[in-house]
Jmol script that loads the backbone (N, CA, C; Angstrom):
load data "model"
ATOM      1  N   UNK A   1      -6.552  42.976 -66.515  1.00  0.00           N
ATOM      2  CA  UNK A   1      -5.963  43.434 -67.747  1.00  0.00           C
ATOM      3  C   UNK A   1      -5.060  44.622 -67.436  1.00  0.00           C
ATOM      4  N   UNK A   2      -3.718  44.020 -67.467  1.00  0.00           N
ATOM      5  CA  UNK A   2      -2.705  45.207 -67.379  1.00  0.00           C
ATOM      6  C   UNK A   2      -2.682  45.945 -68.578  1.00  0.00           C
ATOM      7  N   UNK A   3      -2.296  47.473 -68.390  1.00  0.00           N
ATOM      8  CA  UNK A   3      -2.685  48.347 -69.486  1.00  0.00           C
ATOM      9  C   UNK A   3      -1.551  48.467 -69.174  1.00  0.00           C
ATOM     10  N   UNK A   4       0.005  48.540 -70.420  1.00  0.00           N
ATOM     11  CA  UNK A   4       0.881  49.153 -70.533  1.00  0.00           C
ATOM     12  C   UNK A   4       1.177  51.060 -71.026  1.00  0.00           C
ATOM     13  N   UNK A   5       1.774  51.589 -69.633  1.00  0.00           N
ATOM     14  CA  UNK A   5       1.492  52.431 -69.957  1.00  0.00           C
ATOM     15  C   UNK A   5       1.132  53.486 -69.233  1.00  0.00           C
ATOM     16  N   UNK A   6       0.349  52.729 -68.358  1.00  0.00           N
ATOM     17  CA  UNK A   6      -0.855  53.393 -67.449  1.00  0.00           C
ATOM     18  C   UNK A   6      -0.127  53.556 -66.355  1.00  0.00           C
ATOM     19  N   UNK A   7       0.438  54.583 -65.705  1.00  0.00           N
ATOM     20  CA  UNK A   7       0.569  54.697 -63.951  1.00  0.00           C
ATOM     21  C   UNK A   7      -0.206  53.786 -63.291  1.00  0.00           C
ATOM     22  N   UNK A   8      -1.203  54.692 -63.198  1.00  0.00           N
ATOM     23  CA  UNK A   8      -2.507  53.976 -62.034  1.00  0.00           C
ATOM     24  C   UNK A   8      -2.557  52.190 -62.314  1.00  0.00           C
ATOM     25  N   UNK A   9      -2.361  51.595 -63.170  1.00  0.00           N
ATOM     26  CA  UNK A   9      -2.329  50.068 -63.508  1.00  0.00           C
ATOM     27  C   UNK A   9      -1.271  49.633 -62.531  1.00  0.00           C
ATOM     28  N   UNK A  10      -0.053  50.268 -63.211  1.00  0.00           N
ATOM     29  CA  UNK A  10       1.460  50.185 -62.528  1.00  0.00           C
ATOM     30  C   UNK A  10       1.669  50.318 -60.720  1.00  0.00           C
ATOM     31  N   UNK A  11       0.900  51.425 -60.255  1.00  0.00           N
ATOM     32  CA  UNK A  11       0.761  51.837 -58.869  1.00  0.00           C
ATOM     33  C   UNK A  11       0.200  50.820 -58.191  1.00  0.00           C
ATOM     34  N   UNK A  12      -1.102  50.395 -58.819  1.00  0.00           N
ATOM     35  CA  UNK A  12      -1.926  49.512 -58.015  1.00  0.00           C
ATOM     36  C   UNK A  12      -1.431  47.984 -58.186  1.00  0.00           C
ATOM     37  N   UNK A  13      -0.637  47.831 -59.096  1.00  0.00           N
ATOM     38  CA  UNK A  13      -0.485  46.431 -59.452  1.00  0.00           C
ATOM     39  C   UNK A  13       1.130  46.294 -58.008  1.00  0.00           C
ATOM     40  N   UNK A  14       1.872  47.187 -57.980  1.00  0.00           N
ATOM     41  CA  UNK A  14       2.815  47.202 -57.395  1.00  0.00           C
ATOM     42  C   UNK A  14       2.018  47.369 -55.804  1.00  0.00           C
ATOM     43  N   UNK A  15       1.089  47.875 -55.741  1.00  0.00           N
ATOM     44  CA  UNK A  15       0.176  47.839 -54.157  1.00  0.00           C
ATOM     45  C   UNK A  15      -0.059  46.328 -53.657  1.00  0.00           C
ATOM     46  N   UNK A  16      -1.017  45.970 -54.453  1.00  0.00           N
ATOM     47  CA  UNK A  16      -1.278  44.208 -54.766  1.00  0.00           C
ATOM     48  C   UNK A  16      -0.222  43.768 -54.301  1.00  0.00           C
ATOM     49  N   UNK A  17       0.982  43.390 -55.293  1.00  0.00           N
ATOM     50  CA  UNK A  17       2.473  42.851 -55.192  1.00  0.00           C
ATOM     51  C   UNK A  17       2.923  42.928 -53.505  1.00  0.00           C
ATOM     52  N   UNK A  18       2.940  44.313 -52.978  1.00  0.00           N
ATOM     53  CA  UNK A  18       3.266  44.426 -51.561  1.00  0.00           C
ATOM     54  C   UNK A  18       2.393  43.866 -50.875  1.00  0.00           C
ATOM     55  N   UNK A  19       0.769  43.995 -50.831  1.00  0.00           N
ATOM     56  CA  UNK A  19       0.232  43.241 -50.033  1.00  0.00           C
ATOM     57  C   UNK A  19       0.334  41.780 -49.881  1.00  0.00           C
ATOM     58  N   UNK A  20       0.458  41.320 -51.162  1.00  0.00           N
ATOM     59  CA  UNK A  20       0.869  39.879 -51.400  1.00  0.00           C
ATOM     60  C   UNK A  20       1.444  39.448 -50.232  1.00  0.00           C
ATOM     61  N   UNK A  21       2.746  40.000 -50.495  1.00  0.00           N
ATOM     62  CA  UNK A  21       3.970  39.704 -49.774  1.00  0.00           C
ATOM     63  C   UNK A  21       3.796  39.666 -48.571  1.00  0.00           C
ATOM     64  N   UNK A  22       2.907  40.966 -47.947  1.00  0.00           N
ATOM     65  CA  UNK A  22       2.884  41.296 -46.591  1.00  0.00           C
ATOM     66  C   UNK A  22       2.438  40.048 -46.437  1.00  0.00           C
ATOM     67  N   UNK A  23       1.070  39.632 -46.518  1.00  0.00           N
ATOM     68  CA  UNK A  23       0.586  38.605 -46.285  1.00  0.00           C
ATOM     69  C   UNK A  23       1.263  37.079 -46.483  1.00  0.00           C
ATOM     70  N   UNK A  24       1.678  37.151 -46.895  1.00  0.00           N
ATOM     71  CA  UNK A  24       2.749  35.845 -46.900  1.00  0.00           C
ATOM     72  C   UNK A  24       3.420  35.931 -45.810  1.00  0.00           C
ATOM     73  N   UNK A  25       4.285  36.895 -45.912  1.00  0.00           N
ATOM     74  CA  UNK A  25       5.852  36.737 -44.447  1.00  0.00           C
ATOM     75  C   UNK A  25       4.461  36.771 -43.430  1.00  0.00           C
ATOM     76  N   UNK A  26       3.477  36.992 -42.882  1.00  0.00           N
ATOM     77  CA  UNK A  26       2.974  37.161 -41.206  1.00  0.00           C
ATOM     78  C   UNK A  26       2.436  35.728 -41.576  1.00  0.00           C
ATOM     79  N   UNK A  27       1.647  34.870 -42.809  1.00  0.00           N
ATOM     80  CA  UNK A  27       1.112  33.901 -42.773  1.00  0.00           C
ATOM     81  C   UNK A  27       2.218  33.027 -42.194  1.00  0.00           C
ATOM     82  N   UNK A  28       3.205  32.786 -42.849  1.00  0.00           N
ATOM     83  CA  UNK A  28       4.330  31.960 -42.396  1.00  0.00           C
ATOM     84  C   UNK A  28       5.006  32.086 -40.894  1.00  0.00           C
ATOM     85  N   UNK A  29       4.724  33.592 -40.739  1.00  0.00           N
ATOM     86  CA  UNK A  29       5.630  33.468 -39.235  1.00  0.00           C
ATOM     87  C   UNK A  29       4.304  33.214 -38.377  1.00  0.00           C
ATOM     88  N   UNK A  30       2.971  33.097 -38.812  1.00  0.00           N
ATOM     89  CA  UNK A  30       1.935  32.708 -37.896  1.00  0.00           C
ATOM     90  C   UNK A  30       2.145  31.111 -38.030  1.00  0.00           C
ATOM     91  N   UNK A  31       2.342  30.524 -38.995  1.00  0.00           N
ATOM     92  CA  UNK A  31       2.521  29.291 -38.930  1.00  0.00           C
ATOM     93  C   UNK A  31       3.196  28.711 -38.289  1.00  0.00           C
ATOM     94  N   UNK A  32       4.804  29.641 -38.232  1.00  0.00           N
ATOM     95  CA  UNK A  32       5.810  29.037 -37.539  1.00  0.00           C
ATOM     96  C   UNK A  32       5.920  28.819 -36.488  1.00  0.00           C
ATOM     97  N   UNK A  33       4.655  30.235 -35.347  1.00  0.00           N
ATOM     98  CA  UNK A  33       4.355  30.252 -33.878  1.00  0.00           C
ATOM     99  C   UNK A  33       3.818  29.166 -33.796  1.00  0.00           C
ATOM    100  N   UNK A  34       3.093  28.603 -34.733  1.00  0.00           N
ATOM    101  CA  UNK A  34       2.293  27.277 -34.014  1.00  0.00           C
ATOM    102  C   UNK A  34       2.850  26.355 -34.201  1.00  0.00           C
ATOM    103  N   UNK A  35       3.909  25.492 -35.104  1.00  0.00           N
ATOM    104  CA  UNK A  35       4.522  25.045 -35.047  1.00  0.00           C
ATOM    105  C   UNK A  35       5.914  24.792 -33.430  1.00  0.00           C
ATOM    106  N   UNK A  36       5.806  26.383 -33.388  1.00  0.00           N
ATOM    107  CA  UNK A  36       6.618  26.038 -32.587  1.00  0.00           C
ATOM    108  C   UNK A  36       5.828  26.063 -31.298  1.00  0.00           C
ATOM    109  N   UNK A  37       4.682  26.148 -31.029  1.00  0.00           N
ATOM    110  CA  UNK A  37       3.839  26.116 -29.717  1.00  0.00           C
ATOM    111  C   UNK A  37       3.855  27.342 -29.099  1.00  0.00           C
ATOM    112  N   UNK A  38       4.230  28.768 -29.252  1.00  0.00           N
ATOM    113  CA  UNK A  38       4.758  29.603 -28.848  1.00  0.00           C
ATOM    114  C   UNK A  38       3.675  29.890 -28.000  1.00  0.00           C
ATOM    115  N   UNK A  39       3.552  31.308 -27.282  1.00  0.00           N
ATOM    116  CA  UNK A  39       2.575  31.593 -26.209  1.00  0.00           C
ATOM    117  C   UNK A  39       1.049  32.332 -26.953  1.00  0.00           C
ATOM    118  N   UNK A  40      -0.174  31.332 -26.446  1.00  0.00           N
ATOM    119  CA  UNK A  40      -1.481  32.093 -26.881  1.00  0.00           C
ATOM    120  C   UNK A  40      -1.698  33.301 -27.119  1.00  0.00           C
ATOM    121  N   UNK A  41      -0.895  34.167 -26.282  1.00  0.00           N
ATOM    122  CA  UNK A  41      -0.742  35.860 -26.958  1.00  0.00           C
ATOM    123  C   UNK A  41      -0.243  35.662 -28.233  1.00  0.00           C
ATOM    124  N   UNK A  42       0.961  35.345 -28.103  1.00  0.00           N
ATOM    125  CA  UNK A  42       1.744  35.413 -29.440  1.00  0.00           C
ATOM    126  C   UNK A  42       1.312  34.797 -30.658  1.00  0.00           C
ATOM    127  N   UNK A  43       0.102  33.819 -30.497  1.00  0.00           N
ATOM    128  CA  UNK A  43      -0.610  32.977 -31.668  1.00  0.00           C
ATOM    129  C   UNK A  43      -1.355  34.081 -32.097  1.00  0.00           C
ATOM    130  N   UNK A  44      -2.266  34.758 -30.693  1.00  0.00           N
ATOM    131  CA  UNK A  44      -3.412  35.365 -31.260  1.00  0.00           C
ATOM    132  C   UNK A  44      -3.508  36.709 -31.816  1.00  0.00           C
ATOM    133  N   UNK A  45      -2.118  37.633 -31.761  1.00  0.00           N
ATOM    134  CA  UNK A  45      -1.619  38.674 -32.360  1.00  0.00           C
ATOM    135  C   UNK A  45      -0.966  38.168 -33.802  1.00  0.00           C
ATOM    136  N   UNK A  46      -0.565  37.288 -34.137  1.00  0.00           N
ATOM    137  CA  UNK A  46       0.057  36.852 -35.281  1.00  0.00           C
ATOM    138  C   UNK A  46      -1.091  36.546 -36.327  1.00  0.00           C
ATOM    139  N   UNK A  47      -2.586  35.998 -35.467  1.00  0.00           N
ATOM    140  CA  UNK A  47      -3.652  35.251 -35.839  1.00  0.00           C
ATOM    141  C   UNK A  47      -4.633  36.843 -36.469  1.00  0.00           C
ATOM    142  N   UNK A  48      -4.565  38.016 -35.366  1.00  0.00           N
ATOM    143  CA  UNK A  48      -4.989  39.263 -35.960  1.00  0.00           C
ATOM    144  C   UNK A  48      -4.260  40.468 -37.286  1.00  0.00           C
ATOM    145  N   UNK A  49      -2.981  39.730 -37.070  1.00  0.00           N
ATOM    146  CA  UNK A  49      -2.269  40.228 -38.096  1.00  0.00           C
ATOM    147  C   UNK A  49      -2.596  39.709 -39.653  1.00  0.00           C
ATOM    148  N   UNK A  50      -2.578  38.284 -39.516  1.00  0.00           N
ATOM    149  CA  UNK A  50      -2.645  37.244 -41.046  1.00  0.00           C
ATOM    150  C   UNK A  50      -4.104  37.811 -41.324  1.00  0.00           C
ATOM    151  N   UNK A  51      -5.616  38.040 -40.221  1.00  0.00           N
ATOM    152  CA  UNK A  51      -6.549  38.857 -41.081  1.00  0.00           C
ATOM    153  C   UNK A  51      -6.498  40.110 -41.569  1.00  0.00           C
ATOM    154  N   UNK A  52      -5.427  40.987 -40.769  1.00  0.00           N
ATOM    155  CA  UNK A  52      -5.563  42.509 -41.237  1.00  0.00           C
ATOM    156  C   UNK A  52      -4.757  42.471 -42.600  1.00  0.00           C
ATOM    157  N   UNK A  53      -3.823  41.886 -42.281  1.00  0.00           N
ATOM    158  CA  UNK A  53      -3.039  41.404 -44.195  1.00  0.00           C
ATOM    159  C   UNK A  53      -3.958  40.813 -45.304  1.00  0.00           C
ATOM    160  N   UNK A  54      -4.446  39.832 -44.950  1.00  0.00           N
ATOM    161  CA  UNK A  54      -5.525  39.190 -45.982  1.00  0.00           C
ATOM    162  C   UNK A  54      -6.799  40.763 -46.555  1.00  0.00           C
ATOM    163  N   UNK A  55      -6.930  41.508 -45.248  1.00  0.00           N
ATOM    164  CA  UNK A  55      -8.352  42.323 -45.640  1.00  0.00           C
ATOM    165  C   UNK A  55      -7.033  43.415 -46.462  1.00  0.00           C
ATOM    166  N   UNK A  56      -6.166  43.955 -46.339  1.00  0.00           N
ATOM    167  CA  UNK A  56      -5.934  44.815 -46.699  1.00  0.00           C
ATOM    168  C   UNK A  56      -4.996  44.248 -48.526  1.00  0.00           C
ATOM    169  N   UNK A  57      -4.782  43.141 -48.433  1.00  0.00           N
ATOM    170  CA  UNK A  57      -4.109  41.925 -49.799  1.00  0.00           C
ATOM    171  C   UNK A  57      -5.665  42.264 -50.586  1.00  0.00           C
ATOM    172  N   UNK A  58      -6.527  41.809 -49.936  1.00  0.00           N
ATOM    173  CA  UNK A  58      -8.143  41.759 -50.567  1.00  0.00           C
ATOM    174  C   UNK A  58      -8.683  42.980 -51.479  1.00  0.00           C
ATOM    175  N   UNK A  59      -8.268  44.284 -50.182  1.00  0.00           N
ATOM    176  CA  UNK A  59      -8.458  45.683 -50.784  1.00  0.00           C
ATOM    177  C   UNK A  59      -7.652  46.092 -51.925  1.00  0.00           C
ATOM    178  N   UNK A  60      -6.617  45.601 -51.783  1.00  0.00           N
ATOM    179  CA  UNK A  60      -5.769  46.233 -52.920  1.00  0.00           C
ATOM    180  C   UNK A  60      -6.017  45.596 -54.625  1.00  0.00           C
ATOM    181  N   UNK A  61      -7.009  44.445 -54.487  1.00  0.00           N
ATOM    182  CA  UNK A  61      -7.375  43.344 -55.257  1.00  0.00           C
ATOM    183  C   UNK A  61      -8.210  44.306 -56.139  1.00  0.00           C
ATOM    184  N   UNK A  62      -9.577  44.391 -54.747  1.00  0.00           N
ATOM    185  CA  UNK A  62     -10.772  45.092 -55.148  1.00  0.00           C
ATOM    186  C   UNK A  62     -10.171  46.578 -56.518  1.00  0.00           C
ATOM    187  N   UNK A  63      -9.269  46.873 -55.428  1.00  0.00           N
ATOM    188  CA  UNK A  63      -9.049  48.264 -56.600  1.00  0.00           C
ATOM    189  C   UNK A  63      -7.936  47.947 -57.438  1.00  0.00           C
ATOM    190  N   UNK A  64      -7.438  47.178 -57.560  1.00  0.00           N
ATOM    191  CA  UNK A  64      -6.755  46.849 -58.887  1.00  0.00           C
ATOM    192  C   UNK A  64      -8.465  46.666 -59.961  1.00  0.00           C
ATOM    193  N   UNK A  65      -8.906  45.611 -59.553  1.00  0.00           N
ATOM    194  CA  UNK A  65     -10.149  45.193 -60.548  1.00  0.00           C
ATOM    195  C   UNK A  65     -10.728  46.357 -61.467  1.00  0.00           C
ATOM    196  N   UNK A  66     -11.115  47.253 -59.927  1.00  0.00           N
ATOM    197  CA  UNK A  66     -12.098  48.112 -60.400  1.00  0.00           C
ATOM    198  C   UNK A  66     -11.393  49.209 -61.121  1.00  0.00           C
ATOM    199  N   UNK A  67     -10.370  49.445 -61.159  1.00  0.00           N
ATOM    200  CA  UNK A  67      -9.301  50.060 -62.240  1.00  0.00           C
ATOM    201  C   UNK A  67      -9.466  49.557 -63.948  1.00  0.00           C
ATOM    202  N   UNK A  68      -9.395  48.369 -63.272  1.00  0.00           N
ATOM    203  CA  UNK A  68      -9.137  47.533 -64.657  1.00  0.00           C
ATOM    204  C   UNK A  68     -10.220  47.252 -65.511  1.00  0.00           C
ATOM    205  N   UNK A  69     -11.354  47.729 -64.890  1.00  0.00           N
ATOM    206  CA  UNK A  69     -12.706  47.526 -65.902  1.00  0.00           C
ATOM    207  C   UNK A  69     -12.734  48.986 -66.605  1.00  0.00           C
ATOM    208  N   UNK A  70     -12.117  50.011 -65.882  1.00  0.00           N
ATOM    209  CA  UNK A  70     -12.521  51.551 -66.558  1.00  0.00           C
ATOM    210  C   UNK A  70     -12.000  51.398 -67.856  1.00  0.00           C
ATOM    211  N   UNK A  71     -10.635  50.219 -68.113  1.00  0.00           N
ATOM    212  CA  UNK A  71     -10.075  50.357 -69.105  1.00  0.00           C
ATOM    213  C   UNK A  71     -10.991  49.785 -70.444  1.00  0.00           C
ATOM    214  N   UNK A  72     -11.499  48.174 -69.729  1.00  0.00           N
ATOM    215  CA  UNK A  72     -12.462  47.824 -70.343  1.00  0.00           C
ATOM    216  C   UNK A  72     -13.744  48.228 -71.099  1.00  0.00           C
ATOM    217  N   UNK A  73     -14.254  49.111 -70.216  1.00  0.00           N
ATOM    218  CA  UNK A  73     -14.986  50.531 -70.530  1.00  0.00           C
ATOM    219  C   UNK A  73     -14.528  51.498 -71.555  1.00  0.00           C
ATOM    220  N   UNK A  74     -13.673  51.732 -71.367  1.00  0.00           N
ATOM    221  CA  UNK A  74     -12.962  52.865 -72.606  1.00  0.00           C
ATOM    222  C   UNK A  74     -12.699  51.998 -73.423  1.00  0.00           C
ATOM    223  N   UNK A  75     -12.146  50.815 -73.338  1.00  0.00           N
ATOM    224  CA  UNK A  75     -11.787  50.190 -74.778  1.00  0.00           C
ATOM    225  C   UNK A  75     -13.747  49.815 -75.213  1.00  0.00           C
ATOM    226  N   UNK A  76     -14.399  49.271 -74.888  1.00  0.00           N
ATOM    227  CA  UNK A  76     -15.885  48.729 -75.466  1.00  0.00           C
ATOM    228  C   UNK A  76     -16.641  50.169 -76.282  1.00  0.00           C
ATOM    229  N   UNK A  77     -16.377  51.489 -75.444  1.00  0.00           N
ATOM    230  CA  UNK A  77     -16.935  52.785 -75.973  1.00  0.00           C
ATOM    231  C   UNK A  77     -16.204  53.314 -77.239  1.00  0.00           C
ATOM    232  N   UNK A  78     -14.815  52.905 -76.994  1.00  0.00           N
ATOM    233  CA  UNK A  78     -14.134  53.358 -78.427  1.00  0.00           C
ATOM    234  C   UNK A  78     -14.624  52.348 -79.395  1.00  0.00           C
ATOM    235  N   UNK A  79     -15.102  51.268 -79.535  1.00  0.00           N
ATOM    236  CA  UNK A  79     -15.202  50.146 -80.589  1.00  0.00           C
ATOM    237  C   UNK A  79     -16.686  51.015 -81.374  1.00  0.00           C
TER     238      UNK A  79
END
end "model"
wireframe off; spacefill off
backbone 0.3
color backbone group
């Protein structure tokens, strides 16, 4: 639940957005090494990259969420 309005919504949602991305362009150029057969180094650095993107895509998830319930929280306490 995007809160219009909110920095911290805005900050983290634009964090997310970049990790996204990150994780996309290394998924694809990991794909493309194997596609193209390139050298087992070069798979298996591309292969440590697509997890450090995914864990850090993941993290930015986690704290978008947990942002997004405080709001939930303040809206259920005001009712």
């Amino acid at each position: 639940m995007r809160v219009p309005g909110c920095r911290e919504c805005e900050r983290l949602w634009e964090k997310y957005t970049d990790a996204m991305f990150d994780f996309g362009k290394i998924n694809r150029e990991s794909r493309l090494a194997q596609l193209r057969r390139n050298s087992p180094e070069i798979s298996a650095l591309l292969r440590k990259g697509v997890e450090a993107a995914a864990y850090w895509r993941d993290a930015a998830l986690t704290r978008l969420r947990q942002h997004e319930a405080t709001h939930q929280i303040r809206s259920a306490a005001a009712s």
